[in-house]
N, C-alpha and C positions, 0 to 999 in steps of 0.2 A: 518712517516711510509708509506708504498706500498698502494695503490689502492687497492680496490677487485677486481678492475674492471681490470682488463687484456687478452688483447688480446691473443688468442693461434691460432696452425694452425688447420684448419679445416681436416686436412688431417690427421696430426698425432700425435695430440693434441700437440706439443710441447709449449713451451714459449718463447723459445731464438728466437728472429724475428728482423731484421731488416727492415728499415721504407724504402720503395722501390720508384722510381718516377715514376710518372704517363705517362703511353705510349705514349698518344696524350692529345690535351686540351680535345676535345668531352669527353674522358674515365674521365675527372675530371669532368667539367660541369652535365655528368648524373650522377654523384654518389657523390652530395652533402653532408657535414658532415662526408665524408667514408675519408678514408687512407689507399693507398697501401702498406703490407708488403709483404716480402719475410722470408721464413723460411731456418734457419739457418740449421738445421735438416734434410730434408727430398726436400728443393728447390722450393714448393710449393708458389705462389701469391695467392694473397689473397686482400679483402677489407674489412675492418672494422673500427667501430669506435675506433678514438686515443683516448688512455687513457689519463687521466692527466697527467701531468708534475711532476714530482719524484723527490723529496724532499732528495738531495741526502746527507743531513746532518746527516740525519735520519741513516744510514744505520750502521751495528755496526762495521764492518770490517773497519781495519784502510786505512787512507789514501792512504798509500803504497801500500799496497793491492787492492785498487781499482783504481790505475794509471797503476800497472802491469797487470791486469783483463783487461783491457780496451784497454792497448798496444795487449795484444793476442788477444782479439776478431778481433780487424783489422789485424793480421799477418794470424789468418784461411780463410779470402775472400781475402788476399792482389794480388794485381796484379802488374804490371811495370808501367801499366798506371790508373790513378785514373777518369774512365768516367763519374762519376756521382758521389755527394755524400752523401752518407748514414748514419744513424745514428741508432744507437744501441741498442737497449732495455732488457736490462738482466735481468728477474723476480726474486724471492726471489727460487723460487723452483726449480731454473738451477741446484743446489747444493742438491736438492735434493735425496733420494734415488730411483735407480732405482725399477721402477714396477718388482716384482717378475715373473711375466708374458714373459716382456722383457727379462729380465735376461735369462729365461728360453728357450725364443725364439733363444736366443743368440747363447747360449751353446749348442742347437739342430741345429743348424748350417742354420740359417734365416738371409740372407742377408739385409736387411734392421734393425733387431735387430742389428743385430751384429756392423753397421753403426752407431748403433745409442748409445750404448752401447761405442764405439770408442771417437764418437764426445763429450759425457757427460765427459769421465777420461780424457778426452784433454783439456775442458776446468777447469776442477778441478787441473791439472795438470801444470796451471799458480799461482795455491797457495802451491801446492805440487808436488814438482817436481818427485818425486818419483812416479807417478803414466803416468808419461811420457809413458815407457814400453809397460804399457800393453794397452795403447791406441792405442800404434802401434799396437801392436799385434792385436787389435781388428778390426781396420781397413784394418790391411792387411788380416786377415781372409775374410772379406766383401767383398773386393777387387778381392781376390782370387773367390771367390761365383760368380762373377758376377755382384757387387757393383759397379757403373758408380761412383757413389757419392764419393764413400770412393779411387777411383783409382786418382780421380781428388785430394782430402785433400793429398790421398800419395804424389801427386805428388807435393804440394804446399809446405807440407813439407820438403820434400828432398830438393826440391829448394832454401827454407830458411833457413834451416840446423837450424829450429824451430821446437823441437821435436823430429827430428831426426837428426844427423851425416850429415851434407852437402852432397849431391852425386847427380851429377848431369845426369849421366847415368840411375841411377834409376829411379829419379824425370822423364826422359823422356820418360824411359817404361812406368811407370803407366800412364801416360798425352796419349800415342799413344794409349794404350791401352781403353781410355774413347773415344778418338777421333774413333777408328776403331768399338765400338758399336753403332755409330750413335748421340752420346751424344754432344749437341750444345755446352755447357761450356767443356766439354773437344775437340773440335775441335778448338774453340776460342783458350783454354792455348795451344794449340800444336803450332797453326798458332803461337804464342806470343815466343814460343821456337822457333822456327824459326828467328823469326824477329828477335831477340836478340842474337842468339847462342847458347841457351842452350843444353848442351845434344846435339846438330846438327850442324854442319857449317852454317854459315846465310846464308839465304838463304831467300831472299822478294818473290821470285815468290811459292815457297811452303808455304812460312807464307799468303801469297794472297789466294790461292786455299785454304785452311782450312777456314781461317776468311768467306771467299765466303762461302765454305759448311756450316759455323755454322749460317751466315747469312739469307741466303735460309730454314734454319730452324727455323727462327725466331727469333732470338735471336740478339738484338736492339744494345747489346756492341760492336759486332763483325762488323756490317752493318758500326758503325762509327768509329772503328778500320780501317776497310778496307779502308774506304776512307781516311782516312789520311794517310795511307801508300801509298795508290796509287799516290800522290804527290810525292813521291820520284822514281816512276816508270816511265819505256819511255812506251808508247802508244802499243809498239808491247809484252811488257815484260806482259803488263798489257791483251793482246788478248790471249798470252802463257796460263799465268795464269787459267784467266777463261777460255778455251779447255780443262786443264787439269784438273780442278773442275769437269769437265764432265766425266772424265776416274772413272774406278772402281777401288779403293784401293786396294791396293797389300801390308800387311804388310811384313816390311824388316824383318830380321834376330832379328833386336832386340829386337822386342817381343817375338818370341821363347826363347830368353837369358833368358828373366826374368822367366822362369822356374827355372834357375840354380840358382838362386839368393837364395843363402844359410838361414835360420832362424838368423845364426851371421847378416846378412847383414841389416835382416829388425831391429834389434834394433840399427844400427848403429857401423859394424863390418869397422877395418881402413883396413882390405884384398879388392883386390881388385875382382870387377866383374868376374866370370867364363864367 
């Protein structure tokens, strides 16, 4: 059976948390017996004591069920490059019912509820797919609010045509859209669109300028992204770049787009983009 003992976030009390790495050695050395997580929820770090080791015998859901649970948890943080690796800690009350509270914050139209309400039927929604829908829905609500968090999951889905209809135009809206409110993991996946082609002609010297910005905000994936891309850059591409880290963003045209983007489209409509 589960622990009593279970870690949550200090932030927004959740449980689904992943076990995070430690920034430098100093930040381990002083916080002896602690463990870095990272909330799945809300993106909060955190230090606490690790629970014990999860006796996964125990648990009643069959096999299947928990190989498919375990593939989706890694497809909602998945990236193109794997920087660090993490490991996962699903508590027994993920599957929980939502706080009525929640719910309610939801449906009064509270960007971080409605987030949050999104990411619980998403992951319910690897045992029942049927509940896929309205996790969109619930996310693009968020998203639409003002939700960094929920614009960055859009965007990971559309990418992975997990959860939603593959569309890589969209997937690119929401991502520019996280990156243009300042948001460090939405500047990182933009720079990553770039790099790759997503949603954009490749293009290394704008995938540089984002990783830069998300960098300079601190944000430790991005700083060691950059530098490994800067290996495939000449020395002047690499001056280009950061000059233009420095300029003020100008969003193009296709963020106004995603205005037009119909309700068929966020459940995964095969028309194309207005």
């Amino acid at each position: 059976m589960f622990s009593s003992r279970k870690p949550v976030c200090p932030r927004c009390n959740a449980s689904l948390l992943r076990e995070s790495k430690w920034e430098s050695r100093a930040e381990k050395n002083a916080n002896p017996g602690l463990k870095p997580y990272r909330c799945l929820g809300c993106s909060h770090r955190f230090l606490t004591q690790r629970p014990p080791q999860i006796r996964w015998a125990a648990l009643s859901v069959g096999a299947a069920g928990i190989l498919t649970l375990s593939l989706f948890v890694q497809l909602l943080s998945m990236t193109d490059e794997t920087v660090e690796t993490e490991s996962y800690s699903a508590m027994p009350d993920t599957f929980s019912i939502l706080a009525s509270d929640t719910l309610q914050a939801a449906e009064s139209g509270h960007p971080e509820a409605q987030f949050r309400v999104g990411k619980k039927l998403l992951m319910e929604a690897a045992l029942e797919s049927q509940k896929a829908p309205e996790a969109l829905e619930w996310l693009t609500r968020a998203a639409e609010n003002g939700h960094t968090g929920a614009m960055i999951q859009l965007g990971r889905m559309f990418r992975s045509g997990v959860g939603a209809l593959q569309n890589y135009d969209i997937a690119a809206d929401w991502i520019q859209r996280a990156a243009a409110a300042n948001d460090p993991e939405g500047m990182l996946e933009l720079g990553r669109f770039y790099r790759d082609g997503i949603g954009f002609d490749k293009d290394l010297i704008s995938a540089y300028v984002w990783m830069n910005r998300a960098a300079a905000a601190h944000h430790l994936d991005a700083a060691r992204e950059r530098e490994a891309m800067a290996r495939s850059l000449q020395p002047e591409a690499i001056r280009q770049a950061q000059q233009l880290s420095l300029e003020p963003f100008e969003p193009p045209d296709r963020l106004a787009r995603r205005n037009a983007i119909t309700p068929s489209h966020r459940v995964g409509s095969h028309d194309e983009m207005r």
